[in-house]
C-alpha positions in Angstrom: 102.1 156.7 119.2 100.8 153.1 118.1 104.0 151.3 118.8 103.3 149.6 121.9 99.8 148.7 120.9 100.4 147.2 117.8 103.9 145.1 119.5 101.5 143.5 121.6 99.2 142.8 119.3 102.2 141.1 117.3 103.2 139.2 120.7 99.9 137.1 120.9 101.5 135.4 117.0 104.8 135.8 116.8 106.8 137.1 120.0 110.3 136.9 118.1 109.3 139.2 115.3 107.9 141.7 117.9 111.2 141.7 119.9 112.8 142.2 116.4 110.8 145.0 115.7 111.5 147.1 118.6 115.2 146.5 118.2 115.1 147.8 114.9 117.1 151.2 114.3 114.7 153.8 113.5 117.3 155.7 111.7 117.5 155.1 107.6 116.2 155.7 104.4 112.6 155.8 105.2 110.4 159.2 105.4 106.8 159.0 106.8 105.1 161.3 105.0 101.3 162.9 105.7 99.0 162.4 103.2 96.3 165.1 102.2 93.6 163.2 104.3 95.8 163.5 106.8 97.4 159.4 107.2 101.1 159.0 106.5 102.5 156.9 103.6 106.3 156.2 103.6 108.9 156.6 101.3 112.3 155.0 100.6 115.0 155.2 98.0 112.3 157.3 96.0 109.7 154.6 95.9 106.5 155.7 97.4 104.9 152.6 99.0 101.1 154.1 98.6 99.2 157.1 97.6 100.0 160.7 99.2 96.2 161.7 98.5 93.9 158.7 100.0 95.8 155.7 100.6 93.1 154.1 101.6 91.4 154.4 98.7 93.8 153.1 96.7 94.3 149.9 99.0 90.7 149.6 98.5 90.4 149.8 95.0 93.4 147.1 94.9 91.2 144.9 97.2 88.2 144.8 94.8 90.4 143.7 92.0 91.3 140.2 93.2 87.8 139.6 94.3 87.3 136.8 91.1 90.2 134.8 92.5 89.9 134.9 96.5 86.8 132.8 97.0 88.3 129.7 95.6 91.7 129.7 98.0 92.1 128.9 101.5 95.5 130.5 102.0 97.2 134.3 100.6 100.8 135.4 100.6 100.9 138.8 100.0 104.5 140.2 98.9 104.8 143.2 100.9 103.3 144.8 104.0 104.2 149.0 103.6 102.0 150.8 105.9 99.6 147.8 105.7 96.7 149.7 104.0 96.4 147.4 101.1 96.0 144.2 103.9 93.9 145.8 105.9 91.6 146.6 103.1 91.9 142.9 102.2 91.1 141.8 105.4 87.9 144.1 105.2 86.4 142.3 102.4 87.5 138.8 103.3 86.5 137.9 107.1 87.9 134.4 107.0 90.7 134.1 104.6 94.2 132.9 106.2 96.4 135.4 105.1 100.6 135.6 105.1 102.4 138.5 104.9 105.9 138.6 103.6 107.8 141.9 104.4 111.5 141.9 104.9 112.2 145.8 105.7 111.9 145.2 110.0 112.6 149.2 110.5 109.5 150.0 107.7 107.6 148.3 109.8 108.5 149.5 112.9 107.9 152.8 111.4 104.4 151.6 110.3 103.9 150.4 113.7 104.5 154.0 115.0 102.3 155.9 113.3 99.2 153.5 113.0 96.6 151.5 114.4 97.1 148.2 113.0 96.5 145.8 116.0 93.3 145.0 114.8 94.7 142.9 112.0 98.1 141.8 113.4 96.0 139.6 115.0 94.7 138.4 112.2 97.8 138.5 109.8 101.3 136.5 109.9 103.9 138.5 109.1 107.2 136.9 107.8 110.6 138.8 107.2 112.6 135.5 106.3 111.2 133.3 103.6 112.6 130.7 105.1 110.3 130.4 107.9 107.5 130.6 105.2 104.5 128.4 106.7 103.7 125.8 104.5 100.2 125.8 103.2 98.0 122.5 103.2 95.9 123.2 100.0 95.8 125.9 96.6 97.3 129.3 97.6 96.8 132.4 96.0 100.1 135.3 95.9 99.4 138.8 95.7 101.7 141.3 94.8 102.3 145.3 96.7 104.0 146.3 93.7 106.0 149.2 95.2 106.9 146.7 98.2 108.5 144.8 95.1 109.9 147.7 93.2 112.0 148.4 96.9 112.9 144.8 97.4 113.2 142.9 93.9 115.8 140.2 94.6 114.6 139.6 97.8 111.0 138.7 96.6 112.6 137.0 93.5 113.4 134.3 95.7 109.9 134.5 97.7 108.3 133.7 94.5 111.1 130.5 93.9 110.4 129.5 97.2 106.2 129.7 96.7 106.6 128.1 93.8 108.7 124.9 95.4 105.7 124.9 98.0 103.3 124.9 95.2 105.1 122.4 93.6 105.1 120.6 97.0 101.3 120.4 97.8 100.1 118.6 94.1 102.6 119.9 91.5 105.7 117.6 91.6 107.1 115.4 89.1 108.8 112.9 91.6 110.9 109.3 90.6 110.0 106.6 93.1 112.6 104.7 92.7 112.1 100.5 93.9 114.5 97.7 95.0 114.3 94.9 92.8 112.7 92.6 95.5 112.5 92.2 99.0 110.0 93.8 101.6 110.0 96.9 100.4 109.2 96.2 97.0 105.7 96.5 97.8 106.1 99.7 99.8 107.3 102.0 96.5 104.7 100.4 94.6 102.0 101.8 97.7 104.2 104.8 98.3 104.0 105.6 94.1 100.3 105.4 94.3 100.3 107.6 97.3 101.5 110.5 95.4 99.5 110.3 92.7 96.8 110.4 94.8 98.3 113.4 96.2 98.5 115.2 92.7 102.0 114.5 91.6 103.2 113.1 89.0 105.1 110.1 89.6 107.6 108.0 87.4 107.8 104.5 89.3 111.1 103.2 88.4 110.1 99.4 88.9 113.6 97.3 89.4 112.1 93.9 89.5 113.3 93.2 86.2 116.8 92.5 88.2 115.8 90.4 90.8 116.6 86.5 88.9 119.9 88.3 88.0 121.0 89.1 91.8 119.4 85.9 92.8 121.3 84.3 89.8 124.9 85.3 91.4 123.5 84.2 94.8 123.5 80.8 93.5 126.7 80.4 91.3 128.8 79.5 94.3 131.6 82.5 93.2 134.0 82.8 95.8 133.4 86.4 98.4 136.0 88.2 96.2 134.6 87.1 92.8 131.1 87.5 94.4 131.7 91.3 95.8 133.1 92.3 92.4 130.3 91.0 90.1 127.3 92.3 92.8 129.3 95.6 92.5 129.5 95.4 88.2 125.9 94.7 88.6 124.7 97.3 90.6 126.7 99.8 88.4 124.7 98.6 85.6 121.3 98.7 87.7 122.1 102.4 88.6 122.8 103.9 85.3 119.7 102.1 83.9 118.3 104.1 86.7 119.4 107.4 85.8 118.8 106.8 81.9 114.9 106.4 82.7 115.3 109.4 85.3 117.0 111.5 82.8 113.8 111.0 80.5 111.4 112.3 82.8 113.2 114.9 84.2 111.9 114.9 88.0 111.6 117.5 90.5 112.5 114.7 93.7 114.1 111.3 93.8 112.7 109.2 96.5 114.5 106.1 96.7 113.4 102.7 99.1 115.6 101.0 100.9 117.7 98.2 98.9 116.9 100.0 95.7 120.0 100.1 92.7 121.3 103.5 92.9 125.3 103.2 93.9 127.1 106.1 95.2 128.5 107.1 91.5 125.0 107.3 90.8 123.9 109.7 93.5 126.6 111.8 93.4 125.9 112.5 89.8 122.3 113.2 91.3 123.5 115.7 93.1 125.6 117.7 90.6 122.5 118.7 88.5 120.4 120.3 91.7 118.1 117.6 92.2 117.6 116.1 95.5 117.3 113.0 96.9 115.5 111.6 99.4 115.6 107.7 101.2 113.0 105.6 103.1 114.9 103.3 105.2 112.3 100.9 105.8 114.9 98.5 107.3 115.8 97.4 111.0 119.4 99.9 111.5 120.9 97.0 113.7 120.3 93.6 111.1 121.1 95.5 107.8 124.2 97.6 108.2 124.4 99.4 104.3 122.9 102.3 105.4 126.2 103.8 106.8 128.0 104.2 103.5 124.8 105.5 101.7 123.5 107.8 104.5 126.0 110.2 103.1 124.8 110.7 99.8 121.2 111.7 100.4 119.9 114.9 100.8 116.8 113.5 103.4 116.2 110.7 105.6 113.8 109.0 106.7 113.7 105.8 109.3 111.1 103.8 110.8 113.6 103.6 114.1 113.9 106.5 116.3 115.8 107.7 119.7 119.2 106.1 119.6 119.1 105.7 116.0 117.7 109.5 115.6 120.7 110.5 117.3 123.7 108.6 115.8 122.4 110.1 112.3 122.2 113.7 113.4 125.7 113.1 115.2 127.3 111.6 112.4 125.2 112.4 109.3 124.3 116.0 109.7 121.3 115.2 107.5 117.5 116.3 108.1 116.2 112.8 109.5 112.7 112.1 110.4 110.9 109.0 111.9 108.2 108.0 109.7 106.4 104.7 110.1 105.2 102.3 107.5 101.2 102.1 106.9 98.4 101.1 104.8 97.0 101.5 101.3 93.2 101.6 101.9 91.8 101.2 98.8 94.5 98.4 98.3 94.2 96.8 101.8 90.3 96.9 102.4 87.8 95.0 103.8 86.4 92.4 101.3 83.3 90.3 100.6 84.8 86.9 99.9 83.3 83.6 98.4 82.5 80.7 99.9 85.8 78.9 97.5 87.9 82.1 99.0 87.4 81.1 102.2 87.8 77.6 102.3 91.1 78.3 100.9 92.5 81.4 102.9 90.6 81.2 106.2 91.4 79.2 109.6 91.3 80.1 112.7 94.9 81.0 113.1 97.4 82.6 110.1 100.5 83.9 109.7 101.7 85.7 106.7 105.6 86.5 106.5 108.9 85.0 105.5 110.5 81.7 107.9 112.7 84.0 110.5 114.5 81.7 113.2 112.2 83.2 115.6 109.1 82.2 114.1 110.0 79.1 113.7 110.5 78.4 116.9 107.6 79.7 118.4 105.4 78.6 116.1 105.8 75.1 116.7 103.8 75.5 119.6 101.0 76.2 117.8 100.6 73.3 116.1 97.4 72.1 117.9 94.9 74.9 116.4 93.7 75.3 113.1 97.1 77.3 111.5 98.0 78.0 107.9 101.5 79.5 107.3 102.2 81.6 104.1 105.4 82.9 102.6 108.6 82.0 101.9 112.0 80.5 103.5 109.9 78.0 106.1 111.8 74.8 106.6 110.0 72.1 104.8 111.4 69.4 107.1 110.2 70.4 110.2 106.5 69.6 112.0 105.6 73.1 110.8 105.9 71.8 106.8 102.0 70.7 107.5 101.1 74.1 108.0 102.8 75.5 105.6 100.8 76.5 102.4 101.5 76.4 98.8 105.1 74.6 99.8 106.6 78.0 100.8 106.2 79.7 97.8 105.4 83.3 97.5 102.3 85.3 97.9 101.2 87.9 95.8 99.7 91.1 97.8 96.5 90.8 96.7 96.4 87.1 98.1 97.6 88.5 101.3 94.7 90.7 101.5 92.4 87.9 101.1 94.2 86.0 104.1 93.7 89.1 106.3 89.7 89.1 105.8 89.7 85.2 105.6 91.2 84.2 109.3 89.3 84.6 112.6 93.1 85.9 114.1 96.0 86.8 112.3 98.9 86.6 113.6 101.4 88.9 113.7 105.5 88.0 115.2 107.9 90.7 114.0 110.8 88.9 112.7 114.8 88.3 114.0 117.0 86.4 113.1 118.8 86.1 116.9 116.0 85.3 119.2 113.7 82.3 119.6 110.3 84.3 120.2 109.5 87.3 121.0 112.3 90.5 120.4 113.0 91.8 123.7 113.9 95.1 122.2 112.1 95.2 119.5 110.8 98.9 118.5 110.0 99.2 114.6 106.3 98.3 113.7 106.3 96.1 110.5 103.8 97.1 107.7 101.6 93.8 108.0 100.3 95.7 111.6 98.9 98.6 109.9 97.4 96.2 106.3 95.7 93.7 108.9 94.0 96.9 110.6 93.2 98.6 107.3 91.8 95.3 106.2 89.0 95.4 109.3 90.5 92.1 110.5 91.9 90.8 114.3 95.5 90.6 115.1 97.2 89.6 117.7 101.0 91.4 117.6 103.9 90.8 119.7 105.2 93.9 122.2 107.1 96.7 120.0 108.4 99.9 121.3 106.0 101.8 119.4 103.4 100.4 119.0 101.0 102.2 122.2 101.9 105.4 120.3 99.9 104.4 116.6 97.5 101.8 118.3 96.1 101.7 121.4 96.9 98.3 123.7 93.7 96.5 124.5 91.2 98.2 122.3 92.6 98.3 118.8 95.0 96.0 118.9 96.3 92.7 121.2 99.7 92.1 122.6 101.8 89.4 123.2 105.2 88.3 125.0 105.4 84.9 125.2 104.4 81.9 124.1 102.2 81.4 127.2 100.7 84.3 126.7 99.7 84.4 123.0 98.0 80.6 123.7 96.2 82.3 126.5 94.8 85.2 124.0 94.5 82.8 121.2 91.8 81.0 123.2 90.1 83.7 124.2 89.9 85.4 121.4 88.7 82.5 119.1 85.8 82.3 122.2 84.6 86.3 121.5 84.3 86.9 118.3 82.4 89.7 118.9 85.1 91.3 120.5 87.6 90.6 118.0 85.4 92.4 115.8 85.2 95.7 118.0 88.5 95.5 118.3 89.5 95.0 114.8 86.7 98.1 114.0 88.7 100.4 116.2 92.2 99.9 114.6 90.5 100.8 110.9 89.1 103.1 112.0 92.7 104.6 113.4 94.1 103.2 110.5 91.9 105.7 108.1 92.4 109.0 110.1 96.1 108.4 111.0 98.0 105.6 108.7 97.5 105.6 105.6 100.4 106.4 102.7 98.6 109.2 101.6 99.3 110.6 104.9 103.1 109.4 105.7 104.3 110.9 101.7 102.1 114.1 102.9 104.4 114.8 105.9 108.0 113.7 103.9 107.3 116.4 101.6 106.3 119.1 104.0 109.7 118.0 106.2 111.3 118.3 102.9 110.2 121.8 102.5 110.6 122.6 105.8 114.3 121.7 105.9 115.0 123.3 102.4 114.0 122.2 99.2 114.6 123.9 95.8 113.2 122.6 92.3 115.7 121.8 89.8 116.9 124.4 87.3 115.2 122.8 84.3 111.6 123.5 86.1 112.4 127.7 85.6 110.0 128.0 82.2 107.1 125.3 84.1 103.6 127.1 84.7 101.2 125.8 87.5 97.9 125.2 85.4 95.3 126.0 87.8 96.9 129.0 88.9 97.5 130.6 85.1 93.8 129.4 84.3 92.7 132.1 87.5 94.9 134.4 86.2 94.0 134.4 82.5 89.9 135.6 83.6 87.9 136.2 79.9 90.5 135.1 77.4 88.8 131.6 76.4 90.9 130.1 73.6 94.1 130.0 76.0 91.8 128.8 79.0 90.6 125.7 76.9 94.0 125.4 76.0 95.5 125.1 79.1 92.1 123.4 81.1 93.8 120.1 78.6 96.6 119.9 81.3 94.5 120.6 84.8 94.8 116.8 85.2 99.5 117.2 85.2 98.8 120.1 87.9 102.2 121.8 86.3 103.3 121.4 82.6 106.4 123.2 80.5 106.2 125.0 77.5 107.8 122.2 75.6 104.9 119.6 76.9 102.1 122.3 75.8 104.5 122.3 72.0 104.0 118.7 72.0 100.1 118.3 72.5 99.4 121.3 69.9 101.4 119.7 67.4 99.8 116.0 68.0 95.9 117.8 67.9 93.9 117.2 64.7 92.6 120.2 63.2 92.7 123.9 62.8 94.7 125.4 64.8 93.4 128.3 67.2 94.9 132.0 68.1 96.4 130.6 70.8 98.0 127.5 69.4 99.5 129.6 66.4 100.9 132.1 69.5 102.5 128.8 70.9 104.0 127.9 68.1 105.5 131.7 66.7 106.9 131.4 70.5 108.8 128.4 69.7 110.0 129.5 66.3 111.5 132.9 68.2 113.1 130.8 70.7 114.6 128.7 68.3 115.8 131.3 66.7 117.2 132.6 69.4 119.2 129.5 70.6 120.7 129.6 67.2 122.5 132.9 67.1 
């Protein structure tokens, strides 16, 4: 009667599910039955999915009950769609709410689709039958349950509410290790990448390696033969690993994400792996300089490279992994715009800097620079070359906050992505190094050699200034330090682009949604967690175990062993539902004793 309205209605969201419907065979265990006010309610393998007297009514009444908790969520899953009388009643009362429907039963509602009008909300509704293709929400989310819906399915929607709780966990919940190389480039990136995700709402174990890095440099130096060398790199990096897992094991984490060159061997991943916990790696390494990626690809669960097309496709080839290109950025509250004294100045400003390690093909370039106001920073510049005048602090190394400082200090800052094979600019280069998104963030000018990528985060000529050659950048050097008022428009634009599109915040918030969008369960020892926020909504009028709980809001998730811990550390007499707590503990120990 309805059938072809309602399909396409369906067609305008989701055409697949529509064509889906109408192949479903009409034949089964379902019976339509009429109601007394003369609707039709279904029945199947005697559960009766709503009333047989007034099911509207009924959906209604179920509607007015959750009206406390709607208002403060952006998003609903509701577990079970029937004959839809208990969504449309929702939809009703609540104009605006962005509402999911899970409903794995195609033929009930093809059925439901027969007999009534429902196009008015299909259009309004997404329906899933496969959790995996469960949208991932941006913000809080509220599930509501169709209890007979449940009764008819209950291992199916036992692992809808695992999988809601992963995205929940996902979106401000998780308890993730960041795990760091003990030096290097990226060093810097898992502190930024740590802070990121806090600011995001996890909580996040930084597992800082930089304790190591006068031992590795140590057996650098010795002189050991490559043999003796290998071997105690390799004893070394066993004993980095398992100091790894020792403070991993501690805090019990929902995720692992690891930075390139950090200590974790393959022993140590693979034991990863055998407890359920995954693994993810930020390869924020050039694929074609630094090779180690191809035995440790293997032993992730997800990549992610700040290379793409060729690279892209030898990993998917090869790998079979979930791979995504995400590019470096900014900290903004880190790298910032800064009022700096007149002291600050005279030290870290000229006219002309450069902030990065001695790579043959700076050091080739740069030496015809040497007629404008230049100050070098960083490390591994050769001290016995014309360029050792420019060089500051005798190639030591800078601390980030010093870099920051430099940024706002020079009129230009210059910015030559590094190889080791060419004596200027890469001809193929494609990667964008970090220092183009901090000099943005910091509101200063930069001019940056030709990348790959680069048009497709900045735009050429407005936000940020290009170079090939050596002829070129002198051209654009002089110009440059002759407008300042368009270096500062300029350098305005790429903050600006820098704030809405790269920042850290934003590269972590789109690993975790590709995480959950190419599978992601929570360890088994999460099962007895509770989502704070959520249980506080739920509890309504019982205070005691509201104040109780409102002590964790700031964790976003805690266990029952964590909510033990803080009772049993709190001064004072005990409330109701402290002592409840704690009789819960005493059964449970009981229990693990028989």
């Amino acid at each position: 009667m309805y059938l072809e309205k309602n399909i396409n209605a369906l067609r305008t969201t989701d055409p697949l599910l529509a064509e889906e419907i109408l192949r479903a065979d009409e034949q089964g265990e379902i019976t339509v039955i009429k109601t007394r006010n003369g609707l039709y309610t279904a029945k199947k393998g005697g559960v009766l999915l709503h009333s047989q007297y007034d099911p509207v009514r009924e959906a209604e009444r179920w509607a007015e009950r959750q009206d406390d908790r709607l208002s403060r969520y952006k998003r609903i899953y509701i577990l079970g769609f029937g004959f839809g009388y208990h969504v449309e009643a929702l939809l009703n009362l609540y104009k605006t709410v962005e509402t999911v429907v899970i409903e794995p039963e195609v033929a009930l509602l093809k059925r439901a689709f027969q007999v009534r009008d429902l196009s008015h909300i299909l259009k309004r509704v997404r329906i899933v039958a496969d959790p995996e293709r469960l949208p991932a929400a941006k913000g809080r989310f509220l599930v509501l349950r169709h209890l007979p819906s449940l009764k008819l399915n209950r291992e199916f929607y036992e692992r809808v509410e695992i999988r809601l709780k992963t995205m929940r966990a996902l979106h401000g919940g998780l308890k993730i290790s960041v795990v760091g190389p003990a030096y290097g480039g990226s060093l810097s990136i898992a502190e930024y990448t740590s802070r990121a995700l806090k600011d995001l709402g996890h909580t996040v174990q930084y597992i800082d390696n930089s304790a190591f890095k006068d031992a590795l440099l140590f057996i650098e130096r010795i002189g050991l033969p490559g043999d003796a060398k290998a071997e105690l790199n390799h004893l070394f990096l066993e004993f980095a690993s398992f100091s790894v897992l020792s403070r991993m094991e501690r805090f019990r984490p929902d995720l692992v994400i690891a930075l390139a060159q950090a200590p974790l061997h393959k022993g140590a991943l693979e034991k990863i792996k055998k407890t359920g916990l995954k693994t993810a790696f930020w390869f924020v390494e050039n694929y074609r300089h630094l090779t180690y990626w191809k035995e440790m690809f293997n032993y992730y669960d997800y990549l992610f490279v700040i290379q793409k097309d060729e690279f892209i496709r030898e990993i998917r080839e090869n790998y079979k992994k979930p791979v995504l290109y995400l590019p470096l950025a900014a900290l903004p509250e880190f790298h910032r715009p800064l009022e700096l004294t007149e002291e600050e100045i005279e030290e870290f400003g000229s006219d002309l800097s450069f902030v990065g390690a001695g790579y043959r093909n700076r050091q080739e370039m740069f030496l015809g620079l040497l007629d404008y106001d230049f100050k070098i920073w960083g490390k591994g510049w050769n001290m016995h070359s014309p360029l050792s005048d420019f060089v500051q602090r005798k190639a030591s190394w800078i601390e980030p906050r010093e870099i920051v400082k430099i940024f706002n200090a020079s009129k230009i800052n210059l910015n030559l992505h590094s190889s080791a094979y060419h004596t200027g600019v890469d001809p193929f280069g494609d990667f964008i190094n970090p220092r183009t998104f901090e000099i943005a963030s910091t509101k200063a000018f930069q001019l940056v050699d030709q990348r790959r990528y680069l048009s497709e985060v900045f735009e050429i000529g407005s936000e940020v200034e290009t170079f090939s050659s050596l002829e070129e950048l002198r051209k654009k050097i002089d110009y440059y330090l002759r407008n300042q008022k368009e270096r500062e428009e300029m350098a305005e634009a790429a903050y600006r682009r820098v704030l809405r599109e790269h920042t850290y915040q934003l590269r972590l918030r789109e690993m975790l949604e590709f995480i959950f969008e190419k599978g992601f369960d929570l360890p088994g020892w999460t099962g007895t967690d509770i989502f704070v926020s959520d249980v506080i909504d739920e509890l309504g009028d019982d205070k005691e175990l509201v104040e109780l709980l409102r002590g964790f809001e700031d964790r976003g998730r805690v266990g029952f062993d964590e909510i033990i811990e803080r009772i049993e550390t709190t001064e004072g007499e005990l409330s109701d539902a402290e002592k409840i707590f704690l009789f819960m503990r005493e059964i449970k120990n009981q229990y693990l004793k028989v």
